[in-house]
C-alpha positions in Angstrom: 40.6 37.1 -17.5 44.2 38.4 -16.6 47.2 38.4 -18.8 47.9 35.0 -17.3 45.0 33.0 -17.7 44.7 34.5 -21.4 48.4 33.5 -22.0 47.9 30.1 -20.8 44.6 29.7 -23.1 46.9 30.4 -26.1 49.2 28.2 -25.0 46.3 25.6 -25.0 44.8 26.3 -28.0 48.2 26.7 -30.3 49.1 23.3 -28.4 45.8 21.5 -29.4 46.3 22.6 -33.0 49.8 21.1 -32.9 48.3 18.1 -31.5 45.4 17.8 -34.0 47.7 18.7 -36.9 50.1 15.9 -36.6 47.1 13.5 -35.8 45.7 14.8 -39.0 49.2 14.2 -41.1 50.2 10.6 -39.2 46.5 9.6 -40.4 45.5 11.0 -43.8 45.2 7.6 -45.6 42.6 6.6 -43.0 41.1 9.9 -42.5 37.5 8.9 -42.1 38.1 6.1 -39.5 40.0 8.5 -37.5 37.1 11.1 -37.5 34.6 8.5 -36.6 37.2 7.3 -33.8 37.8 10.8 -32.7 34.2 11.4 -32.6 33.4 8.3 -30.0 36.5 9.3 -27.9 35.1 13.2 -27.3 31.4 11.6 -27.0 32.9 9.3 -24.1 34.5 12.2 -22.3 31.5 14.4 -22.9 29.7 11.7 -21.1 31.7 11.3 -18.2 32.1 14.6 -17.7 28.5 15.0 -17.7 28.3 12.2 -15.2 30.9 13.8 -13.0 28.6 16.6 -12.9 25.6 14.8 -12.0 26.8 12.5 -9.7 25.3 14.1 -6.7 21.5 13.9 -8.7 22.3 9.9 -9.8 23.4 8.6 -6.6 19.7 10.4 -4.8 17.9 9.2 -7.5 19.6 5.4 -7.1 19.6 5.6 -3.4 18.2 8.6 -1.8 19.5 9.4 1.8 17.3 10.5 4.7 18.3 14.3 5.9 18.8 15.2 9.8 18.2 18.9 10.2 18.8 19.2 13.7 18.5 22.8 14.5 14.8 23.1 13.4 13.7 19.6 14.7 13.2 17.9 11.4 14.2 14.8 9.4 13.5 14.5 5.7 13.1 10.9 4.3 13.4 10.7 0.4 10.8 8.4 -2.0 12.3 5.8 -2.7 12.5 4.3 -6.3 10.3 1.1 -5.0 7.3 3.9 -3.5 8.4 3.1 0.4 10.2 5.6 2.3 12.7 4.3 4.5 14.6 5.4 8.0 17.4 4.6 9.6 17.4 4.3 13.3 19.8 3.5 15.8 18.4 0.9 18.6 20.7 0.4 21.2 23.7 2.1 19.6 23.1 0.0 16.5 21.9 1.2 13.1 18.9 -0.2 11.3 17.0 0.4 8.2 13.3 0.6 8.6 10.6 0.9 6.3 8.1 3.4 7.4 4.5 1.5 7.4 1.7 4.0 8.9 -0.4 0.9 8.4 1.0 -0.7 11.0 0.7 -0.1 14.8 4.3 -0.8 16.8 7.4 -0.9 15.4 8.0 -4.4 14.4 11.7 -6.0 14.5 13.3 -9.0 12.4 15.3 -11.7 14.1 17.9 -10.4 12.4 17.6 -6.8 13.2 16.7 -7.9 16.9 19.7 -10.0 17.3 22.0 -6.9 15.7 20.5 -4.6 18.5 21.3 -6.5 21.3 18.5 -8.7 22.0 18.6 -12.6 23.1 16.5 -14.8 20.8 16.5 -17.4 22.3 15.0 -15.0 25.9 11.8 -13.9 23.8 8.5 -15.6 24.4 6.4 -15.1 21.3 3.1 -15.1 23.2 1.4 -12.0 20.9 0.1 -12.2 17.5 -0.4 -9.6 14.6 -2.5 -9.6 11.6 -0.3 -8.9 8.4 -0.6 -8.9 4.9 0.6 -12.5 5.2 -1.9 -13.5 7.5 -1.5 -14.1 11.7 1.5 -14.0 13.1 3.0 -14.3 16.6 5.2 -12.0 18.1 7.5 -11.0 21.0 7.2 -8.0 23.2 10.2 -6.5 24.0 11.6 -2.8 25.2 14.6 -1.1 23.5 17.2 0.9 25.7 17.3 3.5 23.8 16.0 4.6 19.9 18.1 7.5 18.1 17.3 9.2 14.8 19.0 12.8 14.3 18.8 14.7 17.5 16.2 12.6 18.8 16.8 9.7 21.5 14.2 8.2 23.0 14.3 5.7 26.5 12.7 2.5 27.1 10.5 1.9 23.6 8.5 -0.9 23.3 8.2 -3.0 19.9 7.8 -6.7 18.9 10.2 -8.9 17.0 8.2 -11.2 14.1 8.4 -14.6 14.7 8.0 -14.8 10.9 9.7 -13.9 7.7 10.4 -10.1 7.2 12.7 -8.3 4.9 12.9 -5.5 6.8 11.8 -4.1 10.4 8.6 -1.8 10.1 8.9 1.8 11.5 5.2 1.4 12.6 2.5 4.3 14.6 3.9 3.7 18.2 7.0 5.1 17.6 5.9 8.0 14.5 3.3 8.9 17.1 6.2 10.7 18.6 6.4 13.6 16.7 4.4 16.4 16.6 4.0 16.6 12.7 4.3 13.6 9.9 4.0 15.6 6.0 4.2 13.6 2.8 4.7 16.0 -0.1 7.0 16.3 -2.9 8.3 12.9 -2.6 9.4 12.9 0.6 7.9 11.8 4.6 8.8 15.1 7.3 9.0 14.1 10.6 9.0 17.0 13.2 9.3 17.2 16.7 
């Protein structure tokens, strides 16, 4: 600490004292309350301090973020808090959240999500069927232009859009089948290639 910084804290501390003493004299009949007040007032700033702090752990923990490392070939998906682990790709330019399911085999599309990447609903024939937790279901084949995640673009990948209800598009084998390693540990799904 240089003479500055230790002529500034004075300056702090002797200012605080000012501040405290005349808060002390204006409020002497109700001394007390004003303690208890006080109290709450450096317990709330305490606590958003403290949240301040944290913010970068509370926002993972609320909605954890998938992690591109490009230079070693790897992508890092977080748990999330409902067990899944989910991706975001880019199909045809456009971004879409997947959940990762290794149960199933091809990567599965909503209308929704099918419709945001490009594709013409009313153009698919659903002439294929799936077995899902739900029970059959039919299906359309289709081929994507292009799927991106990280450093990774891919030409030309095939998938099916549900004719059913989905909440979200299923990252299924055909497409994880691409890389060379898929790791769960320590709460997260690495994919390398």
């Amino acid at each position: 600490m240089n003479g500055d910084d230790f002529g500034q804290a004075i300056y702090l501390v002797v200012l605080g004292c000012a501040i405290a003493f005349w808060f002390f004299v204006e409020n002497r009949q109700g001394l007390g309350k004003t303690l208890r007040q006080m109290s709450a007032w450096v317990l709330i700033f305490i606590g958003v301090i403290a949240a301040i702090g944290l913010w970068g752990d509370i926002r993972q923990t609320v909605r954890p973020q998938q992690s591109v490392f490009a230079e070693s070939g790897r992508i890092e998906l977080p748990r999330a808090p409902d067990g899944h682990y989910y991706v975001t790709l880019d199909l045809n330019g456009v971004p879409v959240r997947f959940v990762v399911d290794t149960g199933a085999s091809a990567m599965v599309l909503t209308r929704a999500d099918a419709e945001r990447a490009g594709l013409s609903l009313g153009e698919l024939a659903y002439f294929s069927e799936a077995m899902t937790a739900n029970g059959l279901v039919r299906t359309a084949p289709v081929t994507l232009d292009t799927v991106a995640v990280g450093p990774f673009t891919d030409a030309r990948v095939p998938a099916y859009v549900n004719e059913g209800e989905m909440d979200k598009s299923l990252l299924g084998m055909s497409y994880l089948q691409r890389f060379d390693r898929i790791e769960i540990a320590g709460g997260k799904l690495v994919l390398e290639r």
